[in-house]
PyMOL commands that place a pseudoatom at each C-alpha (Angstrom):
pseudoatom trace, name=CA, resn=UNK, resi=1, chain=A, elem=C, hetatm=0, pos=[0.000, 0.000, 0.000]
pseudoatom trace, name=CA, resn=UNK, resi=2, chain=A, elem=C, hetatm=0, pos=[3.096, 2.214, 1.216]
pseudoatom trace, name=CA, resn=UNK, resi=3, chain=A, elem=C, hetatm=0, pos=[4.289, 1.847, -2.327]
pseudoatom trace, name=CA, resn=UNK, resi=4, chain=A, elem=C, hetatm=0, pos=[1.089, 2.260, -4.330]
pseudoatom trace, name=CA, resn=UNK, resi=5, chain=A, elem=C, hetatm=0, pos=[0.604, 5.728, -2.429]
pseudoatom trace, name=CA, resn=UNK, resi=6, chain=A, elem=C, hetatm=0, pos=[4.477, 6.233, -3.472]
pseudoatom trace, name=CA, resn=UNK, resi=7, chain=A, elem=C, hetatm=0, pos=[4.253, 5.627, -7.238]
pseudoatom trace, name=CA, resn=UNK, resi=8, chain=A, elem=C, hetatm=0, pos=[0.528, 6.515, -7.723]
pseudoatom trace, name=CA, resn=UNK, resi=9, chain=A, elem=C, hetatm=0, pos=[1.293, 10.381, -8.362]
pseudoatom trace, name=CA, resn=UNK, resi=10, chain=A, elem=C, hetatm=0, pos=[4.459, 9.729, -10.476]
pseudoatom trace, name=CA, resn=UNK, resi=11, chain=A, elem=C, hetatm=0, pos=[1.932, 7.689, -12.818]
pseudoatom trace, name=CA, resn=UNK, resi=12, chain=A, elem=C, hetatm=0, pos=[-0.853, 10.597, -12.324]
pseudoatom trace, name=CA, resn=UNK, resi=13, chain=A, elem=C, hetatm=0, pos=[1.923, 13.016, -13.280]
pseudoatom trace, name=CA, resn=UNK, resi=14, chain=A, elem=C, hetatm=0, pos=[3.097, 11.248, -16.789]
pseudoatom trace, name=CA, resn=UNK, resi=15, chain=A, elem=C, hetatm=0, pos=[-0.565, 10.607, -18.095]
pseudoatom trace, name=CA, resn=UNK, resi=16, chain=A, elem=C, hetatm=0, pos=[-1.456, 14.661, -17.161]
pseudoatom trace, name=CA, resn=UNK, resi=17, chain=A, elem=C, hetatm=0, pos=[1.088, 15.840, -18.809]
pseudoatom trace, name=CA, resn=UNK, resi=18, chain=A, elem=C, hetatm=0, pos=[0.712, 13.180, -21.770]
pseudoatom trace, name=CA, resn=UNK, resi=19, chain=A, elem=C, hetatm=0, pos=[-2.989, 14.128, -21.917]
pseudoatom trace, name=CA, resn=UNK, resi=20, chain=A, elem=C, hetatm=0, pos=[-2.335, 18.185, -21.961]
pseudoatom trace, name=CA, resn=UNK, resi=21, chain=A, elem=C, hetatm=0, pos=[0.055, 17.179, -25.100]
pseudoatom trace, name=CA, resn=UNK, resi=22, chain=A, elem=C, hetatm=0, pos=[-2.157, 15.597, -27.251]
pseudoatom trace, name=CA, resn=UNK, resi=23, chain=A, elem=C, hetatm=0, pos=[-4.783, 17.795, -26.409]
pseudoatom trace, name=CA, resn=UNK, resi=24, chain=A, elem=C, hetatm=0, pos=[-2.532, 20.217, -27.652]
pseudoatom trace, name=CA, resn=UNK, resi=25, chain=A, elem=C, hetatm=0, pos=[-2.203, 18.174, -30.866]
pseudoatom trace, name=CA, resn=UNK, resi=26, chain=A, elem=C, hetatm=0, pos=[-6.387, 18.500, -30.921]
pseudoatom trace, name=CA, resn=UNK, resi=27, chain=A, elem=C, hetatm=0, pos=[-6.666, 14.748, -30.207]
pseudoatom trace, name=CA, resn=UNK, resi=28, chain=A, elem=C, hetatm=0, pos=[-10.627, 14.440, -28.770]
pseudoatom trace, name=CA, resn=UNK, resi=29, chain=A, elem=C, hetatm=0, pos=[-9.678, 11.608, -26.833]
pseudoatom trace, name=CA, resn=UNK, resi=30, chain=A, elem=C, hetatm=0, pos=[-6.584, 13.256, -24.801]
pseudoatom trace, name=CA, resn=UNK, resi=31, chain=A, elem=C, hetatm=0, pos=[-9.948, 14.322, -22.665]
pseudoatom trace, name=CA, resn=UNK, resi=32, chain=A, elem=C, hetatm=0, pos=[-10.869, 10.728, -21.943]
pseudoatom trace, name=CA, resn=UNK, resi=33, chain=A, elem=C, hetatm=0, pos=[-7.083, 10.261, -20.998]
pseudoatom trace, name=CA, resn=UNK, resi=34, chain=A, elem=C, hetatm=0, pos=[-7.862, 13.003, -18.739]
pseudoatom trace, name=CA, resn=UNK, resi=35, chain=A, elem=C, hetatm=0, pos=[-10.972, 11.610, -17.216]
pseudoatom trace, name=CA, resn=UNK, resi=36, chain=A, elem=C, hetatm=0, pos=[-9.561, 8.185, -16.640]
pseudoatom trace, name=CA, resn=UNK, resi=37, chain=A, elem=C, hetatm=0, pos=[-6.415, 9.924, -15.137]
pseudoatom trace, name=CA, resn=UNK, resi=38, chain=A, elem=C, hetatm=0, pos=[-9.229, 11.883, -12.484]
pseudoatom trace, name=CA, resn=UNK, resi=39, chain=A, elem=C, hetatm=0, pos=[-10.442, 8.338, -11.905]
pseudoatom trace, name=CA, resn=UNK, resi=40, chain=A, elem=C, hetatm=0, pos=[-6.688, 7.650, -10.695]
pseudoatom trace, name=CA, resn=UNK, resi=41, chain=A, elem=C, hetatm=0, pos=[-6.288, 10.861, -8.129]
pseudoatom trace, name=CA, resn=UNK, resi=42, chain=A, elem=C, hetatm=0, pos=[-9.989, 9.949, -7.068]
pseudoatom trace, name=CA, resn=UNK, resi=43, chain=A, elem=C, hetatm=0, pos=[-8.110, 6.566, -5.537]
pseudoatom trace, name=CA, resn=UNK, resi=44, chain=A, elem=C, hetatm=0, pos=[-5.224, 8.194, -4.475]
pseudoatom trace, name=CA, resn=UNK, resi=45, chain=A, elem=C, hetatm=0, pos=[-7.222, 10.611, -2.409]
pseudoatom trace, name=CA, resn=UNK, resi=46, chain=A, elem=C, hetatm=0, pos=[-9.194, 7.523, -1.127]
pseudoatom trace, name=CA, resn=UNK, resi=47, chain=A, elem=C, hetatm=0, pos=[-5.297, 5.731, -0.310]
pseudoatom trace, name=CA, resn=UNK, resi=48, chain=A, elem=C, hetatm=0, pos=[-4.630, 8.419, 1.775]
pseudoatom trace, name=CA, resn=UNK, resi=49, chain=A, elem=C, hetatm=0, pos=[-7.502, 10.443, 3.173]
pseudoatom trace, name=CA, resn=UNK, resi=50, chain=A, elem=C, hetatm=0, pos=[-7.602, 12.608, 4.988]
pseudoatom trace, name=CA, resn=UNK, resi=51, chain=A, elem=C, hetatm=0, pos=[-3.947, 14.118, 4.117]
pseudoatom trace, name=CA, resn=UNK, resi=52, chain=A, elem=C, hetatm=0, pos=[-5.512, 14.490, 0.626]
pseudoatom trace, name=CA, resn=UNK, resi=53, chain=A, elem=C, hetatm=0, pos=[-8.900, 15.750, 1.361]
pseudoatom trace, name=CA, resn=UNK, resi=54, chain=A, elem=C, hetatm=0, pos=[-8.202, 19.514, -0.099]
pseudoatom trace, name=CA, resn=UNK, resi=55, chain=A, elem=C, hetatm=0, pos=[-8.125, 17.839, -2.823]
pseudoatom trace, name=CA, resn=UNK, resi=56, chain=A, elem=C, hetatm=0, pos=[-11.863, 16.491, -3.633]
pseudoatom trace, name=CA, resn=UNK, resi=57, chain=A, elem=C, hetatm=0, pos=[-13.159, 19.679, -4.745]
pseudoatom trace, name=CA, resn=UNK, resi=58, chain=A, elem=C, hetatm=0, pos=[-10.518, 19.968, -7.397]
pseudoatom trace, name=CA, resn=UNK, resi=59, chain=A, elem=C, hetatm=0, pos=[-10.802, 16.541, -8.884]
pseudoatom trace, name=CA, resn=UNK, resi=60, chain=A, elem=C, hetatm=0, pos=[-14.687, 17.130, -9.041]
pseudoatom trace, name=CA, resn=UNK, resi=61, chain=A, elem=C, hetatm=0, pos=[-14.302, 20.277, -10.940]
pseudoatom trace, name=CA, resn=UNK, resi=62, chain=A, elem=C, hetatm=0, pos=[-11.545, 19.136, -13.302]
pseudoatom trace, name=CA, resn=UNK, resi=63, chain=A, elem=C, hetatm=0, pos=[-14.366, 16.156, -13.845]
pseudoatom trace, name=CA, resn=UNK, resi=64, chain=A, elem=C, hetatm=0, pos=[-16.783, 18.247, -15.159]
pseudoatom trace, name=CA, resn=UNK, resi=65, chain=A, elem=C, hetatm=0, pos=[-14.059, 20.586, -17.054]
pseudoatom trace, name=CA, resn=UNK, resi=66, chain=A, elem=C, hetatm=0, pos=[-12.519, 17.095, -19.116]
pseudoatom trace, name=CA, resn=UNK, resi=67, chain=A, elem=C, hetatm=0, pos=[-16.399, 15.933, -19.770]
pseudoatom trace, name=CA, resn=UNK, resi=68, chain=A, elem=C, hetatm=0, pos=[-17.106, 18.889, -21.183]
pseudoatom trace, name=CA, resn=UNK, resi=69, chain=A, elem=C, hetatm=0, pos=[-14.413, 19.645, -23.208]
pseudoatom trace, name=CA, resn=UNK, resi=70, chain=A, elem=C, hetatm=0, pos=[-14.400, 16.281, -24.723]
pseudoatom trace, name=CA, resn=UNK, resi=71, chain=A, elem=C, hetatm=0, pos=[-17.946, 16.808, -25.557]
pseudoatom trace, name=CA, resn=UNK, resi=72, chain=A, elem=C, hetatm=0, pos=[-17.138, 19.783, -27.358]
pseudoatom trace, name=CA, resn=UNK, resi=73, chain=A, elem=C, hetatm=0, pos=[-13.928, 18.759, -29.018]
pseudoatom trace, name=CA, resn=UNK, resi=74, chain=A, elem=C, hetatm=0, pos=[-15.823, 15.360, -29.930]
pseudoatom trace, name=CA, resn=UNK, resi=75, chain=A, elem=C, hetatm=0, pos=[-17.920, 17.510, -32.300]
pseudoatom trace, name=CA, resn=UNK, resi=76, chain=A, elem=C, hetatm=0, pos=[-15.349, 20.201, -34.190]
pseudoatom trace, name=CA, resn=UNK, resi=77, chain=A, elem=C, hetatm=0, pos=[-15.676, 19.133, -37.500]
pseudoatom trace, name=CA, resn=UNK, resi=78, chain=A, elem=C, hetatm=0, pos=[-12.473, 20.623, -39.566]
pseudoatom trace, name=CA, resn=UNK, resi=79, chain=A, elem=C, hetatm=0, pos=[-12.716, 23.048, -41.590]
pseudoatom trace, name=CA, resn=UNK, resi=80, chain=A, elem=C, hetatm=0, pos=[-11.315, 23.407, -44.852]
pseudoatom trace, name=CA, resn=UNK, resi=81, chain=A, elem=C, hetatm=0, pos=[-8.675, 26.343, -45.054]
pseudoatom trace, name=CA, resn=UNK, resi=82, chain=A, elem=C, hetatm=0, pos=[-9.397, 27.211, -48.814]
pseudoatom trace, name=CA, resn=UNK, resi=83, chain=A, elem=C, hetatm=0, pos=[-12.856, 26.654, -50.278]
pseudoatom trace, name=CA, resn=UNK, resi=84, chain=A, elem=C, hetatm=0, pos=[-12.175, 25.976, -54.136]
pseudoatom trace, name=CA, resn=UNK, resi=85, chain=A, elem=C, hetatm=0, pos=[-15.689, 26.809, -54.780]
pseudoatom trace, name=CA, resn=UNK, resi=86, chain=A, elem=C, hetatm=0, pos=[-16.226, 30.004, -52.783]
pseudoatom trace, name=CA, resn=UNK, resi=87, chain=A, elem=C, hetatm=0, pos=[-16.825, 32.834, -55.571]
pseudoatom trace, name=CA, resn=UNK, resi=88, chain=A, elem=C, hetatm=0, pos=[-13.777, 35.527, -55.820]
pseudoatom trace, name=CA, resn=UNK, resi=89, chain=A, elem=C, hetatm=0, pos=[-14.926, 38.920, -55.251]
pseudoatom trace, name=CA, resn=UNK, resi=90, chain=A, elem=C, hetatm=0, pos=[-13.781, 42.281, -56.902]
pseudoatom trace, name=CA, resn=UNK, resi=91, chain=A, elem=C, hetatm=0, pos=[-11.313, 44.315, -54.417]
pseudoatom trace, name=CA, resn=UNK, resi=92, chain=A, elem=C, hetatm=0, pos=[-12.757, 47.792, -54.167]
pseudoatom trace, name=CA, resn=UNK, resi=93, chain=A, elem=C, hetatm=0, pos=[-10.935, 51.385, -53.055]
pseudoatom trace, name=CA, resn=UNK, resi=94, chain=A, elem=C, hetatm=0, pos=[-12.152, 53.169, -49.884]
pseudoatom trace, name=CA, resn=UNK, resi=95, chain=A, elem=C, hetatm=0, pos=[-14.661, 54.900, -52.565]
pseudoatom trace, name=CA, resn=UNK, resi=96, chain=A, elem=C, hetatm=0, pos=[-16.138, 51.857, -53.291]
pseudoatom trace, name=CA, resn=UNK, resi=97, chain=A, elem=C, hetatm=0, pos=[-14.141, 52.077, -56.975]
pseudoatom trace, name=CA, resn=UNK, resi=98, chain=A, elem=C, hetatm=0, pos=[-13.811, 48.735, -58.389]
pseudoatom trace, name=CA, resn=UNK, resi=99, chain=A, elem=C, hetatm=0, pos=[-9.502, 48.046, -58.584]
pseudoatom trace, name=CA, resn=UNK, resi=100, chain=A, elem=C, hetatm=0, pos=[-9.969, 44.379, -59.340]
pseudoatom trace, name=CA, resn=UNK, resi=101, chain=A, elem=C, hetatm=0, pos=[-12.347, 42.233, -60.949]
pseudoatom trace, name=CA, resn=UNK, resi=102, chain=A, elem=C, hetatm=0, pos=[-11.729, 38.343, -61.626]
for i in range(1, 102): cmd.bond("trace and resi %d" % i, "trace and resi %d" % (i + 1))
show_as sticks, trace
zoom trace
């Protein structure tokens, strides 16, 4: 148990901070890694209550935070940066003068 208590936020540590990087990379499911990693401080607070009790309200609230950013990131649908088909437009002066018409 001494050990498990030991190693346990070493391990929460590494999947954090390999969560925050994909998420970075805009990788939905670095928010799941983050949930399952709040499932991991949720028994470490458990191991070794009540040292760790400040803690509750955080992992509750970073909960919520990873559900609902991978709800939102789950649906970003990516967007083209050029749209071949979008009609070119005449550039126009400050006077509304046409300068340039395709």
């Amino acid at each position: 148990m001494k050990l498990l208590t030991f190693a346990l936020p070493y391990v929460m540590s590494a999947v954090t901070l390999t969560a925050i990087y994909f998420a970075g990379d805009k990788k939905p499911w670095a928010w799941l890694l983050s949930l399952w990693n709040q499932a991991l401080w949720g028994a470490w607070i458990y191991l070794t209550w009540p040292q760790a009790s400040g803690l509750v309200p955080m992992c509750l609230c970073l909960t919520v935070m990873y559900a609902m950013n991978w709800q939102k990131w789950r649906r970003v649908q990516p967007q083209p940066v050029f749209n071949i088909n979008e009609r070119r437009r005449d550039v126009r002066d400050v006077n509304g003068v046409v300068m340039y018409d395709p």
